[in-house]
C-alpha positions in Angstrom: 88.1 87.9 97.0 89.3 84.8 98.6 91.4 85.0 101.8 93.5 81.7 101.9 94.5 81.1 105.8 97.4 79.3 105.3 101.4 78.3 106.2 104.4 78.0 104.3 102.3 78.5 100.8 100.1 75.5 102.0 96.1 76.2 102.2 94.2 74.4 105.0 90.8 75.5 105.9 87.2 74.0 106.3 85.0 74.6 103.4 81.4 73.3 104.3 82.4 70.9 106.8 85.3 69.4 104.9 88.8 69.7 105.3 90.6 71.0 102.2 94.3 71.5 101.4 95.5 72.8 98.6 99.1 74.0 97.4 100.0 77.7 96.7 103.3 79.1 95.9 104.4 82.4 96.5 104.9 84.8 92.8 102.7 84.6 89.7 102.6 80.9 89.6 100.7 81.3 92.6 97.8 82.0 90.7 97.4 78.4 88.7 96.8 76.8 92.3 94.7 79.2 93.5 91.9 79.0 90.0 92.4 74.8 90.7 91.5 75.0 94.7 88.6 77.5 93.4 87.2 74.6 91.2 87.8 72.2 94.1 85.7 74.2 96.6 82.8 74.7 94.2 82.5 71.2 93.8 82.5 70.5 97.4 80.1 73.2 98.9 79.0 76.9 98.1 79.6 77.7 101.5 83.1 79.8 101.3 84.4 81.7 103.8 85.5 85.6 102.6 87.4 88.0 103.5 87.9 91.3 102.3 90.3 92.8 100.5 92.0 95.6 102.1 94.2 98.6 101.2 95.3 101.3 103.2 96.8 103.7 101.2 98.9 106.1 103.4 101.6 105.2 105.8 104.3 106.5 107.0 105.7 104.0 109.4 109.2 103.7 111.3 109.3 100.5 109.2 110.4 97.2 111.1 109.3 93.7 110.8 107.1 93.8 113.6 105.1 96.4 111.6 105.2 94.1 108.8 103.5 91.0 110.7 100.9 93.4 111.7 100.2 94.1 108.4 99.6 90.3 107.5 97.8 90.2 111.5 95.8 93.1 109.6 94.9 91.7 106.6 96.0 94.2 104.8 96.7 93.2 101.3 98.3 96.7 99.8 100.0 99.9 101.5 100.9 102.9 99.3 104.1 104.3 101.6 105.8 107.6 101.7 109.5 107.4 100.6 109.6 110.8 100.1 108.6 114.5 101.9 111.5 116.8 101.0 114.0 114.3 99.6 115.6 115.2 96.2 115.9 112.3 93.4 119.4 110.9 94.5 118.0 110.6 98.2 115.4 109.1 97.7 116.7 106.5 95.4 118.3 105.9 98.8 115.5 105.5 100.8 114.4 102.8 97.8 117.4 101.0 98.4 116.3 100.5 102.0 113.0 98.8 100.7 114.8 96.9 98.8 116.6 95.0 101.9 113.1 94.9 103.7 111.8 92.8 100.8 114.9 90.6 100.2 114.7 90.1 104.1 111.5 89.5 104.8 109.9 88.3 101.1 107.4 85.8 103.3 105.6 89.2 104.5 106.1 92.1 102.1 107.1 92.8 98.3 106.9 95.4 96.2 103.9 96.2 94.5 103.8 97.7 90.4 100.0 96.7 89.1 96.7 96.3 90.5 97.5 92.3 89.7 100.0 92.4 92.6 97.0 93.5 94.8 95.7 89.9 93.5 99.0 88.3 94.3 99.4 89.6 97.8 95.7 88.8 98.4 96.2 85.3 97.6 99.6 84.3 99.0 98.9 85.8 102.4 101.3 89.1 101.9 101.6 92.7 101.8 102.3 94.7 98.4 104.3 97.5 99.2 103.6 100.5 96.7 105.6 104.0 97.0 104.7 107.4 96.7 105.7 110.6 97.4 104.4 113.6 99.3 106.2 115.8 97.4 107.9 116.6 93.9 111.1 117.0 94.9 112.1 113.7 93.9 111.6 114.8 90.5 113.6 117.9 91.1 112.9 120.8 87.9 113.4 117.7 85.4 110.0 116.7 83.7 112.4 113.6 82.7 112.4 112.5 86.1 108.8 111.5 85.9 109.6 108.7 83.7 111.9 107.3 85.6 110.7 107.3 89.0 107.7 105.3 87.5 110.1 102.6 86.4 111.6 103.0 89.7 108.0 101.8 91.3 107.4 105.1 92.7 103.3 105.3 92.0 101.9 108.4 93.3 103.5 111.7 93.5 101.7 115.0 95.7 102.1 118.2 93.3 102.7 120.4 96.3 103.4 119.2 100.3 101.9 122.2 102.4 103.9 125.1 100.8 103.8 126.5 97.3 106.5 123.8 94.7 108.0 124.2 91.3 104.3 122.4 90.2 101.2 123.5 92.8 100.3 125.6 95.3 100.1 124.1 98.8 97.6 124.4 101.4 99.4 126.5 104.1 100.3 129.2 101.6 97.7 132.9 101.9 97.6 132.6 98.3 96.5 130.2 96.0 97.4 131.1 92.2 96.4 126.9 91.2 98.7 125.3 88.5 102.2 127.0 87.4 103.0 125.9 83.7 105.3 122.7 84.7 102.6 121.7 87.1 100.2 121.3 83.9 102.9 119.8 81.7 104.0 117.6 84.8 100.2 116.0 85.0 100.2 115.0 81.4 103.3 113.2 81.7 101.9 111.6 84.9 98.7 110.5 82.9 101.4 109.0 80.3 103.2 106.7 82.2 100.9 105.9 85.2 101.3 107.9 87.8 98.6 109.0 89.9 98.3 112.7 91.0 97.9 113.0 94.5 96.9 116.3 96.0 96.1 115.5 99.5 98.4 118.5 100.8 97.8 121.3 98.1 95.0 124.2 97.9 91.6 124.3 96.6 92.0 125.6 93.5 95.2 123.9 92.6 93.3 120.5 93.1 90.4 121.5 91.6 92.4 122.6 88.4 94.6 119.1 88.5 91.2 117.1 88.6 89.8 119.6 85.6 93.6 119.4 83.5 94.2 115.2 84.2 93.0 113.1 81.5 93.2 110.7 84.0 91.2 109.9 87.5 93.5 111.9 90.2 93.8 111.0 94.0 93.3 112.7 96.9 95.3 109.7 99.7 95.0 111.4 102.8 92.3 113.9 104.2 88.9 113.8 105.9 85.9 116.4 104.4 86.7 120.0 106.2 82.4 120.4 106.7 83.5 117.3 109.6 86.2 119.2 110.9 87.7 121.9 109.6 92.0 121.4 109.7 93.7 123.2 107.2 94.7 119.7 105.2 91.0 118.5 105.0 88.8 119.0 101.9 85.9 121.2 101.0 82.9 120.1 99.7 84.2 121.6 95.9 87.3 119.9 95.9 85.9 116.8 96.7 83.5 116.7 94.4 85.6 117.5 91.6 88.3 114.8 92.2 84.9 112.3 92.9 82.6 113.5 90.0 86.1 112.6 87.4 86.5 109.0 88.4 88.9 109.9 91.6 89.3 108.6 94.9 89.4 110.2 98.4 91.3 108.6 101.3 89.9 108.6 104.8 92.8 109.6 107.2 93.1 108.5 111.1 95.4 111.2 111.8 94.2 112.9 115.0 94.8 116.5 113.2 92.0 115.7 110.9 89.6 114.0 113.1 86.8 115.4 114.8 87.4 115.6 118.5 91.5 114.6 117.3 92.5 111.7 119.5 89.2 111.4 121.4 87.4 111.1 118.2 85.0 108.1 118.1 85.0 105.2 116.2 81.0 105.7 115.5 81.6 109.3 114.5 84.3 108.6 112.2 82.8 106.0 110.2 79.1 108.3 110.5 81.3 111.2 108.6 82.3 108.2 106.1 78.2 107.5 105.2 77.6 110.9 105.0 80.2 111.0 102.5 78.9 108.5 100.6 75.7 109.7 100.9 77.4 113.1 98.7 79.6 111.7 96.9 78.8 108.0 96.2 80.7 105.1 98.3 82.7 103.7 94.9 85.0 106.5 95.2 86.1 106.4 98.8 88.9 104.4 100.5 91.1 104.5 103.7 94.3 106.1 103.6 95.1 106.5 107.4 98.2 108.4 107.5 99.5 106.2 109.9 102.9 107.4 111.4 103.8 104.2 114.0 106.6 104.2 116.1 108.1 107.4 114.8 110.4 109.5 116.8 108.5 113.1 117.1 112.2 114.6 115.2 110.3 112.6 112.1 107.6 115.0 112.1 109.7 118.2 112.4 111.3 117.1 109.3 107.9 116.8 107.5 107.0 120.2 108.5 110.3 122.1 108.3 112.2 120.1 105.9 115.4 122.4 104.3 112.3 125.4 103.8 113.0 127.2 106.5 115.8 128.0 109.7 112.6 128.3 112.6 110.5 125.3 113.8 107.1 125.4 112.5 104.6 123.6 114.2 101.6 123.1 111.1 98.5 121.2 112.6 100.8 121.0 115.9 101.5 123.6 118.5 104.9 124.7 120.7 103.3 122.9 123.6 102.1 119.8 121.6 104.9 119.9 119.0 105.4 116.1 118.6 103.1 113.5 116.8 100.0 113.2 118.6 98.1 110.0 120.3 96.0 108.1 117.8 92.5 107.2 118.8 92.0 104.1 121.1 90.5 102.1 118.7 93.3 102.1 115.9 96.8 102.1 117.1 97.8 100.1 114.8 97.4 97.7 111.3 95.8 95.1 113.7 93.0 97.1 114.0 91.6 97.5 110.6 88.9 94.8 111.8 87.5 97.5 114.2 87.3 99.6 111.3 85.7 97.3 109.2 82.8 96.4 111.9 82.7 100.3 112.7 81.4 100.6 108.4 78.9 97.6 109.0 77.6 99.4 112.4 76.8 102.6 110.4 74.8 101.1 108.2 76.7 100.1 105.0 76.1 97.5 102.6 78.2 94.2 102.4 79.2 95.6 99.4 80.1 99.2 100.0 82.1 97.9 103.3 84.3 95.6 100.6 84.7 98.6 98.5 85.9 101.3 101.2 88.1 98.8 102.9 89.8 98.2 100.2 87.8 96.9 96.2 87.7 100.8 95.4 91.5 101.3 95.8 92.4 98.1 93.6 89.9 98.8 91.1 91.6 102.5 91.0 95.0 100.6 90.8 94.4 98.9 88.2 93.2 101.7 86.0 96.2 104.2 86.9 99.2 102.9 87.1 99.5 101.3 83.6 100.7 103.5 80.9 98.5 105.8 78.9 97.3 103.6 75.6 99.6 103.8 72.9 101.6 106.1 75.0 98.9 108.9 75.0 96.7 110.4 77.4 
């Protein structure tokens, strides 16, 4: 994918020694322009400069439009947010609202993002494509319906459970794990239907494992690191892994300290050696990053994730009383400028050019594209 470094729509860049310019407009049109500067630079020289596509696809930021320039000071072309933990429908249509004003403030950094094609778009007019999700089905409430209309709504992956046991999965903090209720199954096939990507990164073993096994459709997990690397409650065993992998599925790499190995002192080296030895299970097609990242949030934020309306006591998940709050991230990403120490951390350890371009962000579009169209001919 081409990167074009450019101002106000306008490409200027070097290309072999020459100086090229080239006009690109921001929305679909866009895409005229850049097939026509293409043809340009391939008569001119082979000698193009790349950059790599890249998705992160899991953050939870106190959104501001200093966050939003380091995404674009990132690179990053796609970022699946959470607009939803324990948020009901109506509330959350709220919180929709608010993105809404951030893209008809700031459309020159961010818009919102449908289709793997606005991965494309973002890519080539120098922006961010904003897509939502939700870590938990209470947006959908008991109402199967709901489903539908949240899609149309943009919302384009939905967790079945977040920690605790829901209407639809079991969650990972529960003692028992009884997998799929009835509307959790009948919930995944409308998901399949319209385009929605299941996304299990907080629920049990056996609840994921039976969502990979009931999907007809390639299901997610956004968020989580393998539990053989470190062994948190919210990472992944080896079986759960491999069933979401082995089905066409993707697993996101998080930077969350609770997941990482040696949390906030965990190494850049280390992190991206448990990413090769994943691949070297698993395959590197179906990985990505999904780095959980939580900037500038108020440590109430994370009570709310963990306590929501569930309970009347504080509870303190990966945390503890005397480390309640969210914890330090690791030196070397603090924020989205520093998904170019990520990128040379992947090359360090070994991987191919390609495999880089695919974790970094090629494996997430591609997986885009596929799931969040509907089902052909409205089946699945």
């Amino acid at each position: 994918m081409i990167r074009f470094f450019g101002y106000e729509g306008v490409f200027h860049g070097i290309v072999g020694g020459h100086g090229l310019s080239a006009p690109l407009g921001f929305g679909r049109a866009g895409e005229v322009p850049r097939c026509l500067f293409l043809a340009r630079v391939q008569a001119v020289s082979p000698c193009v400069h790349f950059q790599l596509m890249r998705i992160d696809n899991l953050q939870y930021a106190n959104w501001s439009p200093r966050i939003f320039e380091q995404m674009r000071a990132g690179g990053l072309d796609a970022v699946h947010v959470t607009i939803a933990y324990h948020e009901n429908f109506r509330e959350t249509v709220l919180n929709i609202e608010s993105w809404n004003r951030w893209f008809e403030n700031y459309p020159e950094l961010i818009f919102q993002g449908h289709s793997g094609d606005d991965v494309t778009l973002a890519h080539d007019t120098q922006r961010t494509a904003i897509f939502f999700g939700t870590q938990n089905p209470s947006v959908i409430e008991d109402d199967i319906g709901l489903v539908e209309i949240c899609h149309k709504l943009g919302i384009r992956f939905m967790q079945l459970s977040y920690n605790n046991q829901s209407l639809l999965a079991t969650g990972c903090y529960e003692s028992e794990d009884p997998g799929l209720t009835r509307m959790g199954r009948e919930v995944i096939e409308e998901m399949n239907r319209v385009g929605m990507i299941v996304d299990m990164s907080h629920s049990s073993d056996r609840s994921t494992i039976e969502a990979a096994e009931t999907s007809t459709r390639p299901i997610a997990i956004t968020h989580a690191n393998p539990a053989r690397w470190h062994a948190a409650r919210r990472n992944k065993s080896d079986a759960v892994i491999r069933a979401v992998t082995s089905r066409g599925g993707m697993l996101g790499f998080s930077l969350y300290p609770h997941h990482l190995n040696g949390g906030s002192e965990c190494t850049l080296d280390d992190f991206c050696q448990m990413i090769a030895d994943t691949a070297d299970r698993y395959g590197a097609s179906q990985l990505g990053i999904g780095s959980d990242l939580c900037q500038d949030q108020p440590d109430s934020v994370v009570e709310w994730m963990r306590v929501g309306r569930w309970t009347k006591k504080i509870d303190y998940g990966e945390g503890t009383a005397s480390a309640a709050g969210f914890p330090a991230m690791p030196s070397w990403f603090k924020d989205n400028t520093d998904f170019d120490v990520l990128q040379q951390g992947l090359t360090a350890v070994g991987f191919t050019d390609e495999d880089v371009a695919g974790i970094m962000g090629d494996n997430w579009h591609r997986f885009y594209r596929d799931g969040f169209a509907p089902a052909k001919d409205g089946h699945t």
